[in-house]
N, C-alpha and C positions, 0 to 999 in steps of 0.2 A: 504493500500500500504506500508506503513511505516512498520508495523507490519510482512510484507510477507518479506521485506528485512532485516531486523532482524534475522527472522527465518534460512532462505536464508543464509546470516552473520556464522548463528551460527552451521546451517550443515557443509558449506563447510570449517569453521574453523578447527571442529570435525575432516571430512577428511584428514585438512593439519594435526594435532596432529597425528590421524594412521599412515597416512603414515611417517612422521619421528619417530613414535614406528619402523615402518618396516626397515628403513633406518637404525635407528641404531642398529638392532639386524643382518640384513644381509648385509649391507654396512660397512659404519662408521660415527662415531660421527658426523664428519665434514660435511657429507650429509643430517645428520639429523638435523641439527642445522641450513646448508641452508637453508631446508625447512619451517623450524618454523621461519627464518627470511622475506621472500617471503609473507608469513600466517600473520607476524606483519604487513605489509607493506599494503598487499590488506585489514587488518581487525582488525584497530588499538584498537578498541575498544575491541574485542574478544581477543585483545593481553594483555590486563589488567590481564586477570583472567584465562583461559583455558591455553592459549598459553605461559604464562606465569610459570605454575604449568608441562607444556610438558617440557619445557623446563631443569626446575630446576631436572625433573626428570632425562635429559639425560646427565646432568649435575653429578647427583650423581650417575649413572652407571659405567659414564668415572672415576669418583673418585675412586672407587671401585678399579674398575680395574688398575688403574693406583698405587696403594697403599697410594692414599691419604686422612686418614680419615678423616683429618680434614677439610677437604672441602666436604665429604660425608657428613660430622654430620651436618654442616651446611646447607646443601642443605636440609638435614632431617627436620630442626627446622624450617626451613621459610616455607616448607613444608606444614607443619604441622598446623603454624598458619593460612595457606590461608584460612581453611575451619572451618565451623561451630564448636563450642565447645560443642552442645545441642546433649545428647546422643540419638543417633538412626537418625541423620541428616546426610548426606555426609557419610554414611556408606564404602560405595566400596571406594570412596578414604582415608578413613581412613585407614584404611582394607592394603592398599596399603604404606600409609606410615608408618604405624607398621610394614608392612614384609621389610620395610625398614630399618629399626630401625633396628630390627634385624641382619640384611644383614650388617649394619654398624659396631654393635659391632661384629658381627664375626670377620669382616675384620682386627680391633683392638683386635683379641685375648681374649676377656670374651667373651669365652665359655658361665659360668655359666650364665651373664647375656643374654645371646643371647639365649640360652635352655629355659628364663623366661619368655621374649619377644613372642616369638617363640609359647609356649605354650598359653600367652593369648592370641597371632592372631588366636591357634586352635579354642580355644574354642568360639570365638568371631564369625569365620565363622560357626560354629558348630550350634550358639545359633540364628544366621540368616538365616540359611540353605544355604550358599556358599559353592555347594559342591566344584566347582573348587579349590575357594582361599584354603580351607579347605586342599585339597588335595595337595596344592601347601606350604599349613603351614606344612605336613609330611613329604614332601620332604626336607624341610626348616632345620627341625629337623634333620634329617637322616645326610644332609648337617653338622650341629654344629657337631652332634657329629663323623663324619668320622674328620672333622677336628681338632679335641679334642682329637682325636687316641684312643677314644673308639667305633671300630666297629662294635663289639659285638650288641651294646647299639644302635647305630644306624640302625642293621637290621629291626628291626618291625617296624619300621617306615617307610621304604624303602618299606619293603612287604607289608605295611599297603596301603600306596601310588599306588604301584604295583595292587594291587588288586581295590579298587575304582576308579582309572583314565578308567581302562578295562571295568567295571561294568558301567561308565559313556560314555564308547566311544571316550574317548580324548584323541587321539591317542598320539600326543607331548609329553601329558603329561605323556603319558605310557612312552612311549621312554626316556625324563629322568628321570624317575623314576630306569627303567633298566639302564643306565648309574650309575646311584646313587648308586643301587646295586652292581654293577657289581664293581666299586669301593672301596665298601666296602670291600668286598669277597677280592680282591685286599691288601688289608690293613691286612687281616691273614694271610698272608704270600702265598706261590709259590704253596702251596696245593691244594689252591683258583683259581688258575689262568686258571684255562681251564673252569672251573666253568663261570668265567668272561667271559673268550671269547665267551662262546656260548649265555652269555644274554647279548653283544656286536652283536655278528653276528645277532643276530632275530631280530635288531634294527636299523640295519645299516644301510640300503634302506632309509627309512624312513627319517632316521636323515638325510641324505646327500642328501636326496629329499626335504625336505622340513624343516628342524630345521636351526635354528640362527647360527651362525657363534659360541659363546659360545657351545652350545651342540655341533654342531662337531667336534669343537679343541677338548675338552672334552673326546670324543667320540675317537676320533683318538690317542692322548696320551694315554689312557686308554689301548687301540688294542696294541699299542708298548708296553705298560710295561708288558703286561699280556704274550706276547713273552720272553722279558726278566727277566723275572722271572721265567718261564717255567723253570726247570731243565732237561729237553727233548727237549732245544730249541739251537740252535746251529747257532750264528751270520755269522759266516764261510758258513754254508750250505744255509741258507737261509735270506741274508744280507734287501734283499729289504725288508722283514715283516716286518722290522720296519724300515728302512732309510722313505719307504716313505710316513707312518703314520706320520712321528715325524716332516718331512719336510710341512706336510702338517699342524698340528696342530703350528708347527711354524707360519706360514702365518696366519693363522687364528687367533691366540695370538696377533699374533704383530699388526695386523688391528685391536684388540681390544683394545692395548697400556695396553694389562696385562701382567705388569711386572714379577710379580712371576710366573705365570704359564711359559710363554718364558722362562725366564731365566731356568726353569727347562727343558724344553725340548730342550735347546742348551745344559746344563750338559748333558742330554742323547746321544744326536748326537757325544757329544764331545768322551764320553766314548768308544760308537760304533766304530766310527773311528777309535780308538786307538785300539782297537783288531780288526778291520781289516786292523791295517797297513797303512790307509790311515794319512800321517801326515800333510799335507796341508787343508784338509777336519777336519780336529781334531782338526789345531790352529785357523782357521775359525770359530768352532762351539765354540770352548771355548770364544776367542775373543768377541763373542758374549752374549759369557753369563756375564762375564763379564760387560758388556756393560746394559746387561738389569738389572742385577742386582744394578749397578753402580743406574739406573735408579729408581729401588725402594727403595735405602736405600732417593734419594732425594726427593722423591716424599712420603719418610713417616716423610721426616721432615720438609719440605715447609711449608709458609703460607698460612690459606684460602686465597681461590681465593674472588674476587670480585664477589657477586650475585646479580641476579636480584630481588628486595624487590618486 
């Protein structure tokens, strides 16, 4: 009996952990931190260890995004000690807090160290046969270096990605993989841009059917710059292709509390406005950016936060 409620205990803990994954990838933080609180409460003991490690992770999401490394790195490092030291034990959550690692020092700008990280998460799912994570450490890749502004360098990684998520049937992961791409393509300049938009369009159902609040913002800014950058594209003629991309990947940023990203997609709105004349809409969107920027210069000089040991 004892044994069966245990078990009991430890599925429906499981459940309360997905569901605040789900929470905070298509709601927000705050929802998924209800949840994990609810899950302490019916299941204190499972709150030691599981709910404890959900937690710290949605912990270092919101860090991320919000530009706070130093409360990411931290969430990294307790992280990290929760689990086994004994190589080939607690794999998949290792696995997870290296692509962590990574994703941290991105955030903090080494590139080079985050391209090194990055690499032994490859090869580490490679040498376990995780094709997901594996394919999820290309994109990882493709990621440093689009943000290193070497896009070049991030293409085969991209189409590397591209190609095994397809071959695997995992759809999401196809979908940003083509974000990722299409990004890239993005980053060579206006040549690129229709390029973009059409591995945007193949993907857009999808993302807006079923991807995270992240992949759509993503996905939606991407749709507007690939407009504005067009040299065949005319704000005058056709104002809505991006007002209401840009409106909407706003919403989505700001429910993520990413600072950088928002703040760049009110610079855009701000712009837009401005050559079409709208000035009320223009000191709106600046005001805004402002504001969000305001937002990450304090949030990349804060204290850690308080965590849960």
């Amino acid at each position: 009996m004892r044994f069966a409620m245990e078990m009991w205990q430890d599925d429906s803990s499981l459940a309360y952990v997905k569901l605040a994954q789900h929470l905070a990838a298509h709601k927000s933080y705050k929802e998924a931190c209800a949840a994990l609180d609810i899950a302490a409460k019916k299941f204190p003991l499972a709150a030691k260890s599981r709910l404890r490690a959900a937690r710290l992770q949605i912990i270092h999401e919101r860090a991320l995004h919000r530009g706070d490394i130093n409360t990411a790195q931290a969430a990294c490092e307790i992280l990290s000690a929760l689990f086994s030291p004994v190589q080939g034990v607690d794999i998949e959550v290792k696995i997870d807090v290296t692509r962590r690692h990574a994703q941290t020092l991105l955030g903090a700008g080494q590139f080079a160290e985050a391209a090194s990280v990055a690499h032994s998460l490859f090869n580490t799912c490679y040498k376990y046969k995780m094709q997901l994570e594996g394919i999820i450490a290309l994109i990882l890749l493709a990621e440093i270096h689009k943000k290193a502004g070497s896009f070049v360098s991030g293409l085969p990684y991209a189409l590397a990605s591209l190609t095994l998520s397809k071959t695997f049937n995992l759809d999401l992961v196809h979908a940003l993989a083509m974000v990722t791409l299409a990004e890239l393509w993005l980053g060579l300049g206006p040549t690129h841009a229709q390029q973009a938009l059409s591995l945007l369009q193949q993907c857009m159902t999808l993302v807006l059917g079923h991807g995270g609040r992240e992949l759509r913002a993503r996905t939606y800014l991407a749709v507007a710059r690939c407009h504005l950058c067009n040299p065949a594209y005319s704000v005058h003629t056709n104002s809505q292709a991006v007002c209401e991309p840009l409106q909407a990947a706003a919403e989505e940023f700001e429910a993520l509390e990413d600072n950088e990203q928002a703040s760049e997609v009110y610079y855009l709105q701000a712009r837009v406005f401005h050559v079409l004349g709208a000035v009320e809409e223009r000191d709106h969107a600046a005001a805004l950016f402002q504001k969000f920027t305001l937002a990450l210069r304090e949030a990349q000089t804060m204290e850690t936060l308080n965590l849960p040991q």
